[in-house]
N, C-alpha and C positions, 0 to 999 in steps of 0.2 A: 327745747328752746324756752327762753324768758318771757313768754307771751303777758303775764298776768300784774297788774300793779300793786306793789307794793308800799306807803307812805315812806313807812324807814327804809327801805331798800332803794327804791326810785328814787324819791324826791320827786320836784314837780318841775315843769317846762310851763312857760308861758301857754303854752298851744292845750297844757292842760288845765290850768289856772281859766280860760278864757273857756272851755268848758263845762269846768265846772259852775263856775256864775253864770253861765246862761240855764244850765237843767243838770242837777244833780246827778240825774238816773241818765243823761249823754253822757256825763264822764263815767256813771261804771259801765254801763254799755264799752264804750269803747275805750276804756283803760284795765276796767276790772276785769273785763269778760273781755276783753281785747280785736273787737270789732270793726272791720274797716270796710270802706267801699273798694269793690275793684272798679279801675278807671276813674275816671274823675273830667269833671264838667272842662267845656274847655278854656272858658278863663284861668280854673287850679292848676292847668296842666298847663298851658302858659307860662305859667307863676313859678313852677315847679321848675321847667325846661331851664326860665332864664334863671332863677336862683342858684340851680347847680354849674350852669357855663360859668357864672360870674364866680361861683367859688373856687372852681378851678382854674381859673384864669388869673383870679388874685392870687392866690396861694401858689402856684407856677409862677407867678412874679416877685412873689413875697423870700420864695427859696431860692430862686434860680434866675431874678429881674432880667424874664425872657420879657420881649417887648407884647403889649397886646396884640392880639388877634383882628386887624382894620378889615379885611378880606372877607367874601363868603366861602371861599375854601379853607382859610384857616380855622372858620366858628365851627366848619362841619367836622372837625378832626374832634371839638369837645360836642357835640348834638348827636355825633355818631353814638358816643361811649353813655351819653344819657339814654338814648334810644336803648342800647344793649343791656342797660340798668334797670331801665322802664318794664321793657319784656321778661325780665328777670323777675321782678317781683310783681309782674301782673299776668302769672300762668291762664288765666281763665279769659283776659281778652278776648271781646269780639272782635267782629269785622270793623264795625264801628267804630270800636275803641281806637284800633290800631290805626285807620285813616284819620280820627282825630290826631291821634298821636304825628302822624308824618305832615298834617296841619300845623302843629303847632313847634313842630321841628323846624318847619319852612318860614315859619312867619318869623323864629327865634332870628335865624339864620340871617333873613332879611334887615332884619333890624339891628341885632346886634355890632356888626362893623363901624354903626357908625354911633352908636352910640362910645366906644371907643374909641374912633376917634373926636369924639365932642367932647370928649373928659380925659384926654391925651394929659392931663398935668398931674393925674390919678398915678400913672406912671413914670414921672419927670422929677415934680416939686414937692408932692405931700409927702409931709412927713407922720408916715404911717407906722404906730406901736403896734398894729397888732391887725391881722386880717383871717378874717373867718375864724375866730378867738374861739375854742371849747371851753364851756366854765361849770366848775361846781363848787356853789359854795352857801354856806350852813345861812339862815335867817332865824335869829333868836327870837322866840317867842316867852313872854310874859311867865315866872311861874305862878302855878296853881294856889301853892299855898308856902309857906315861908320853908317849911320843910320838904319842898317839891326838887327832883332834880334838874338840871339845867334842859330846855325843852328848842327845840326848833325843828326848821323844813330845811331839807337840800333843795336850791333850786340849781336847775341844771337846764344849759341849753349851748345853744352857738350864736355870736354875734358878728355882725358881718364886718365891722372895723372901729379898730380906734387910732382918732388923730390928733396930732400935735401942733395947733396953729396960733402963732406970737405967744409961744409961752403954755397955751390952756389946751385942754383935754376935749375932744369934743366923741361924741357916739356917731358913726357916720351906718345908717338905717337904709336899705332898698326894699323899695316895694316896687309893687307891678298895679297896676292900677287902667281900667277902662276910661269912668271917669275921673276928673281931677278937679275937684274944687275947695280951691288955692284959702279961701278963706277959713272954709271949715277944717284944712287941717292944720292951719295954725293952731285955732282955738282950744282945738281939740289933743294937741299935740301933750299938754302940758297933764291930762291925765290918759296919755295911752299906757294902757298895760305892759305891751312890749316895750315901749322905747323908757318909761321909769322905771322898769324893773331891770334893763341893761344898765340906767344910767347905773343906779345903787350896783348892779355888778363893777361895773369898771372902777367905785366909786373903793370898791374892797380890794379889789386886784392890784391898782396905784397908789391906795393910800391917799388918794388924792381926789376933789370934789370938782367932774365934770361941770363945763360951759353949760352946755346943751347938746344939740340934736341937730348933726345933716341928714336933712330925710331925700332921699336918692330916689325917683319916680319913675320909672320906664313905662311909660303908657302901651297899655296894649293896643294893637292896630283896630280901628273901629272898622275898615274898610272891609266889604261881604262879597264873597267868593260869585261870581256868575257862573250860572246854571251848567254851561260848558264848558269853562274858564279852567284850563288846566292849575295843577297847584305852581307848575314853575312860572305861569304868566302872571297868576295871583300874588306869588312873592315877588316879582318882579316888579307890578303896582303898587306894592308894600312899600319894597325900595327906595323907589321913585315919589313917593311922598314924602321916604321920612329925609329924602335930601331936600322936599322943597319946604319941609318944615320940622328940622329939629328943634327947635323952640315946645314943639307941641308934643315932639314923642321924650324930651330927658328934661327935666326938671329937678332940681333941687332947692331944699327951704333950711332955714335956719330956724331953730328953735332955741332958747335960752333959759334954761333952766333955774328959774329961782330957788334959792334955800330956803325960803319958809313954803311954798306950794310942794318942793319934792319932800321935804322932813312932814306936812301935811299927808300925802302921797303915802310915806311909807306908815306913818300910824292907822290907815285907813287899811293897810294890804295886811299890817300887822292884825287886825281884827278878822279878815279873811282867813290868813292863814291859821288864825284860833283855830274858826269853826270850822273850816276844813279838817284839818287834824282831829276834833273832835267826831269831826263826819268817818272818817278813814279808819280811829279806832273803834267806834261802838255803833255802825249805821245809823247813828243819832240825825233826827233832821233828815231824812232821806225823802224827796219828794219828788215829784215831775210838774217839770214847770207847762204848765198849758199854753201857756204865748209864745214859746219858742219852736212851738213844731212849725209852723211857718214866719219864716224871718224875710233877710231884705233879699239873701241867697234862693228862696225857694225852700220846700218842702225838708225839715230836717233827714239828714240822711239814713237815721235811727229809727227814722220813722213809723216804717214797715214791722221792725222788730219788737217796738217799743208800745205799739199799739194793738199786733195782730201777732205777735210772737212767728210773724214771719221774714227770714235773713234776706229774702230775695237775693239782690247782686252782693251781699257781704260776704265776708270771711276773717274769719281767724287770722290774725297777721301772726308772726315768727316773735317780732321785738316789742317791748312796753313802747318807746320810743324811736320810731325807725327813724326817724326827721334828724337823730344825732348819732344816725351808723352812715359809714361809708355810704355816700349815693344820696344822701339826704332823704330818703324814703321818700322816692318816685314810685 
């Protein structure tokens, strides 16, 4: 299997781009030397559940405009097939793992129906170009010297949609989010990694220069299980809030994408991906960054490896990029 990363082979994903700026030595950790967590906290695994329901649920409507899934029986028909994915590429599961996992199956479950139908016009009125998009596509980098050959990065990834509304292009973006504060991701919107580095994709793919940014919010349930609280009573409290307040679990923003802040945006990524590239052919600049072994997440998950040459719960994954194989790398 392809475990090992390659620059000219691979190309890069956002999800690597994002660590390599935080610590050099996490992206070869876990791209070069191809190191991943088994299991995963249960916010990611949340994140994870609902991102694969929704991708099969658009793309099932995108090929086949089957209606959404309003029902908790029907979310379980896609939670079952994540679950079967999940334990597939998490052989070494514990006990633990595996009831976080039916946690986090229950809560998707719960919530999901209605988030469908709170955005029932997602399947009616939008006029949708493109859903759960795969893209690969070249970013020209500067030459070296007047006699240099033409140089760039592949960037490569999936995006969750593009829409077509009065005419303009817009990037339509989901996240999973505990908390949500509405201010700071305006402000902050206009230099996210991920959401400028899809605009500039859609921006090659169309030919044409995106509005902005729907950024799509599913909050995850803050509500905490009781000590004896079975899980079907706990998803059933789940339920029962997100009916008496979908305001607070589905949100959506608008962002707007100016031409001189993204043409900004891209000269700054364009200096990134210099020194990256320069990093990838000659270990040039290879350093560990000290501040990121504990961030806002909790203790880097490299951690262990990266300071005590011990894998603890890691392993060796199969793919450079599971997150763009079938199953989205649960």
């Amino acid at each position: 299997m392809d475990k090992q990363w390659v620059l000219k082979k691979h190309g890069v994903t956002q999800g690597f781009l994002a660590a390599w700026l935080t610590c050099p030595e996490l992206a070869r950790l876990r791209y070069q030397e191809g190191w991943t967590v088994i299991g995963a906290s249960g916010a990611l695994m949340f994140g994870q559940v609902v991102h694969w329901v929704l991708d099969a649920v658009y793309t099932d409507f995108a090929n086949e405009k089957v209606a959404p899934p309003t029902t908790n029986e029907a979310v379980q028909q896609y939670t079952r097939v994540v679950e079967g994915l999940w334990r597939r590429e998490n052989p070494m599961a514990t006990a633990a793992d595996l009831e976080q996992l039916e946690e986090c199956l229950g809560m998707a479950e719960a919530v999901l129906p209605f988030y469908f139908q709170h955005w029932t016009a997602d399947f009616q009125k939008t006029d949708w170009l493109a859903l759960e998009l795969s893209f690969e596509e070249l970013w020209s980098l500067p030459l070296k010297t007047v006699r240099s050959k033409p140089r760039g990065v592949w960037i490569r990834g999936k995006l969750d949609g593009v829409r077509r509304v009065n005419g303009k292009l817009w990037l339509f973006e989901t996240k999973t989010k505990g908390r949500v504060e509405s201010e700071a991701i305006v402000d902050t919107l206009s230099m996210d990694l991920q959401v400028n580095l899809y605009l500039w994709v859609i921006q090659q793919i169309y030919e044409e220069t995106p509005v902005g940014t729907v950024y799509n919010i599913i909050r995850r349930p803050g509500l905490k299980r009781g000590g004896s609280e079975t899980l079907e009573d706990f998803c059933a409290r789940i339920a029962k809030d997100v009916v008496t307040r979908p305001d607070h679990y589905f949100m959506r923003f608008e962002s707007v994408a100016e031409e001189t802040e993204h043409k900004a945006w891209q000269e700054n990524l364009t200096v990134v991906l210099d020194r990256l590239s320069d990093w990838a052919k000659k270990g040039k600049d290879h350093f560990k960054n000290p501040i990121s072994c504990q961030g806002r997440y909790g203790v880097c998950d490299m951690a262990g490896l990266c300071l005590r040459g011990d894998p603890g719960r890691l392993r060796v994954r199969d793919t450079v990029f599971p997150e763009l194989e079938e199953g989205g790398g649960l």
